[in-house]
N, C-alpha and C positions, 0 to 999 in steps of 0.2 A: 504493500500500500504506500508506503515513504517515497519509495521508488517510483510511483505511480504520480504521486503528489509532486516531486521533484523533475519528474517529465514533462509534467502540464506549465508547473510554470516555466520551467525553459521553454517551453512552448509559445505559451505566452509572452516572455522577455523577445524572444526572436521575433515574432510578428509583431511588437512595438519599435524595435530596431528595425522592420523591414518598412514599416510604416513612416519613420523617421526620415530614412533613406529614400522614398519612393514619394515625398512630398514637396520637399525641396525640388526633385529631379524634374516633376511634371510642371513645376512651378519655370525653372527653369528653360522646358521647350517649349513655352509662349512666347510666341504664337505659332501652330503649327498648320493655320490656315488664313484663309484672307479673312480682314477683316473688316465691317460694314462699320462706315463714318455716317451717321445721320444728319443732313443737314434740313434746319428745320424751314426753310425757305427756296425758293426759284434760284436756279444757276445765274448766274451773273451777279449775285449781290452780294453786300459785303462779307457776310461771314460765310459764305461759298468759297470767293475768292480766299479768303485767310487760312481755312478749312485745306482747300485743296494745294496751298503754297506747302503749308507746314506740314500735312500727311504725307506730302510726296518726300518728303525729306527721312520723312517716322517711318513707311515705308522701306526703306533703305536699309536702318539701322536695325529695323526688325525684322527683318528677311522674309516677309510677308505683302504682300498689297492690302492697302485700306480701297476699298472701296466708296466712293462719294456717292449717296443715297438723298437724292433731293425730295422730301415730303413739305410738300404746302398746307394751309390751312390753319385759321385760326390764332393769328397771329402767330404761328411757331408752336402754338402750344398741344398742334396735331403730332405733330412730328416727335415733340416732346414725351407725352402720353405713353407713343408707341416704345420709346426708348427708354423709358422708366419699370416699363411691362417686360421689357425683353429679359432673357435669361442672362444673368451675372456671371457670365463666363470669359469676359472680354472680350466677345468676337462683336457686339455691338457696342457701339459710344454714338455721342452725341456734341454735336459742337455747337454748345449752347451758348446764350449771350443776356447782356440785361433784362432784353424783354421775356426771355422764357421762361427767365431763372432768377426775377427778380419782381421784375412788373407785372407780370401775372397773377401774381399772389394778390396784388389788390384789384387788381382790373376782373379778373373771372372767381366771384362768388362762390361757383362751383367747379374747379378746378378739382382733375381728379388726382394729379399728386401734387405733390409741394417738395421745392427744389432743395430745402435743406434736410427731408427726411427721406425723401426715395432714391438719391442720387449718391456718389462717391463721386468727389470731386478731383481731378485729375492734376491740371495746370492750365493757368493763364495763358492765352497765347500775344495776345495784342490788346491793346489800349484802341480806341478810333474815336478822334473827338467830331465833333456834332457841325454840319453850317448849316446857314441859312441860303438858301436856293431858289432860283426862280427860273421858266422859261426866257430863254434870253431876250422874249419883246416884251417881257412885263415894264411895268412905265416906270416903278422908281426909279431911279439912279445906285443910292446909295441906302445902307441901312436906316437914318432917320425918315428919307423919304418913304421907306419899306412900311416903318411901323404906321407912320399919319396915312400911309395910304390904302393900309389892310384895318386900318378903324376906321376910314370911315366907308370901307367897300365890304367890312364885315359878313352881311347878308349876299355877296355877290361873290367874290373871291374863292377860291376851294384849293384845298391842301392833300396832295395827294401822301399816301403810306401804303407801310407790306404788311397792313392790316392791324386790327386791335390788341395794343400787347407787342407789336412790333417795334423795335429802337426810334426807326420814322416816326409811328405816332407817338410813341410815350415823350419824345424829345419837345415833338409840336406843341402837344398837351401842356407840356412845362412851359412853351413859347408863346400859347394860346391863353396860360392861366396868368402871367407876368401881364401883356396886353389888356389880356379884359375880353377877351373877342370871343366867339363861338363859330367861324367859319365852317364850311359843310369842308367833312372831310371824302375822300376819293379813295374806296383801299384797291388793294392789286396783292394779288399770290406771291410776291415776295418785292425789292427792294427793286430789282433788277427791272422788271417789266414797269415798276414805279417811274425810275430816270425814264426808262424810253417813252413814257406818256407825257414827262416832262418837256424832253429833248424834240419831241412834235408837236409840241404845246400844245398839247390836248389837258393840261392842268397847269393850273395858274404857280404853286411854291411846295416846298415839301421841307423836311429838315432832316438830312443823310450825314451817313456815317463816309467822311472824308474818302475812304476807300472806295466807294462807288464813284467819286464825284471830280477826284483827281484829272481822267483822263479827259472827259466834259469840260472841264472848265479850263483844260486846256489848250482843247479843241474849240471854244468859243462857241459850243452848242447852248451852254444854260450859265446863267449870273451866277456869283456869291457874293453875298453881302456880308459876309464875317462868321471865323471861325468863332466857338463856343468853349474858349481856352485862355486860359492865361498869358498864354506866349503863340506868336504867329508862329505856325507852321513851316516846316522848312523844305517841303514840297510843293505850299502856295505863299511864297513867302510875301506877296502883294494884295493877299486878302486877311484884311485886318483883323481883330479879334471885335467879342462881342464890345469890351470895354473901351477899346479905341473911337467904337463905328457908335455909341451912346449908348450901346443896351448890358451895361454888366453886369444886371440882375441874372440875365440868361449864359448860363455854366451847363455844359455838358457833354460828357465822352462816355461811350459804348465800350463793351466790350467783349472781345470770344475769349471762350474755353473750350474745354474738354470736360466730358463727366460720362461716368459709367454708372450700368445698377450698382443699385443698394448693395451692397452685401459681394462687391468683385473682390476677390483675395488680396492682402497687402501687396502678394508678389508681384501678381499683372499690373495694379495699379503704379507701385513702383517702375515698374520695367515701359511703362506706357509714361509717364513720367519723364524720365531717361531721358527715353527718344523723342519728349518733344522738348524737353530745353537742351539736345545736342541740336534739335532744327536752327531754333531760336538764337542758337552761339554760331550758325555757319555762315558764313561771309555771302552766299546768293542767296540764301534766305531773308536774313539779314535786309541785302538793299532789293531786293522784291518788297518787302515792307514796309520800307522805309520811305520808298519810290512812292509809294500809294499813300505816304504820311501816316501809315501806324504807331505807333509807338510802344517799341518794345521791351515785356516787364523783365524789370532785374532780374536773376538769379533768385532772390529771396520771394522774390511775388511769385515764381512760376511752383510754390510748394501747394501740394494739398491743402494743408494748413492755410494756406495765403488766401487759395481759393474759396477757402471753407466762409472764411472774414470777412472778405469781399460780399459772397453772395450775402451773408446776415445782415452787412452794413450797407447795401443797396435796398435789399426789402424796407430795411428801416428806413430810407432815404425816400424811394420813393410811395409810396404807402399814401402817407399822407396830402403827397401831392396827385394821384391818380385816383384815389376814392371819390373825392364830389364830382370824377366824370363818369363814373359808373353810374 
């Protein structure tokens, strides 16, 4: 019987050691299939464009393809939903941004998850501060003439966005609550199909994330009337800030990340991590984002942890400013 008892638990000892050895291991060959980036918006907008800069690089280091998955709808919070459901294995993420994972939370009542209890936060990828935009024959000139002349065209004026809860409108909102105004807003299935309605002036203004708006305004298709920054941009560096152009009440910059389900093991997340602040440290990633005026988080901002902060200190932020439009 001692003999018997002494068998079992070697037995047991060894399959805790095989256990040991065999957790690490699998932890280790992620990822050993491609895997799906959800993007919660239309190809061509900004957090597409940031999405498919930085995967293609994460890609690389993780000897796997990301796959870019554009799901529209509801201001991002379709896409969102679906990516919060999926199984926590790492092979889906989601390159979320303020509006999905920050401005939802007070904009949609019924929101079926919420961004700081269904999600594991990954890393920061870019900063994208906010301007003001117009079809290039809108009649102001300049930002003072913008605001005296959307108060008093309030009822006639219209603002186009990539829908409710989207960066677009939460930014407006902010833009539209500092004013005083209620213009009819315009949505579109993501940011992307938003410019090009801009860009044919089929809609009067909208308020985008620099990333979209760079190449337009460089091209002399649509106006800016001032970045929503502190310091001008060093990709438009002749489009003032909001404080310069009279409006410095209006402050604001977007931003992408990364998040996986609830409950993805330290390892993946770690290892998904890695590979997006090796993206963030390489020299063509780098001026790809820089080029488009992102602004890229330190080393310390790209932690889990940084992420985790962010999204709490944005709920808290904007909360208060998007409930009286709900």
């Amino acid at each position: 019987m001692k003999s018997v008892r002494l068998l079992a638990r070697a037995c047991v000892a060894a399959t805790a050691a095989l256990c040991a050895f065999v957790a690490p291991a699998a932890a280790q060959s992620y990822p050993t299939r491609s895997i799906i980036m959800i993007v919660p918006f239309a190809a061509g907008g900004p957090t597409d464009v940031v999405a498919r800069i930085v995967t293609a690089h994460m890609a690389q280091t993780l000897g796997q393809s990301i796959i870019i998955e554009n799901v529209v709808g509801a201001g991002g919070t379709t896409a969102t939903t679906r990516a919060a459901r999926a199984a926590n294995d790492g092979y889906t993420l989601i390159t979320g941004h303020m509006g999905t994972h920050a401005a939802s939370v007070p904009l949609y009542p019924k929101l079926v998850y919420h961004p700081e209890k269904d999600f594991e936060p990954v890393a920061l990828l870019a900063g994208t501060p906010i301007l003001i935009l117009a079809r290039k024959d809108f009649p102001p000139k300049d930002l003072k003439e913008f605001v005296a002349y959307v108060k008093a065209n309030a009822e006639k004026v219209n603002a186009a966005h990539a829908g409710v809860g989207s960066v677009s409108h939460v930014s407006c909102e902010l833009l539209h609550s500092i004013l005083d105004i209620k213009p009819v807003g315009v949505p579109f299935n993501g940011t992307g199909p938003a410019m090009n309605a801009l860009v044919a002036g089929q809609v009067d203004y909208m308020c985008d994330q620099i990333v979209n708006a760079v190449p337009q305004i460089n091209a002399g298709t649509i106006k800016a009337y001032a970045i929503a920054t502190a310091e001008r941009n060093p990709s438009l560096p002749n489009v003032p800030t909001t404080a310069e152009a009279g409006l410095p009440a209006f402050q604001a910059q977007a931003w992408n990340a990364i998040f996986a389900p609830k409950g993805t093991s330290p390892a993946i997340l770690a290892s998904l991590n890695a590979a997006a602040s090796k993206a963030l440290d390489d020299g063509a990633v780098r001026k790809r984002l820089l080029d488009l005026g992102s602004v890229i988080p330190a080393p310390a901002e790209r932690t889990p942890e940084a992420l985790a902060a962010l999204v709490k200190a944005e709920i808290a932020k904007w909360t208060p400013v998007l409930k009286p439009a709900t």
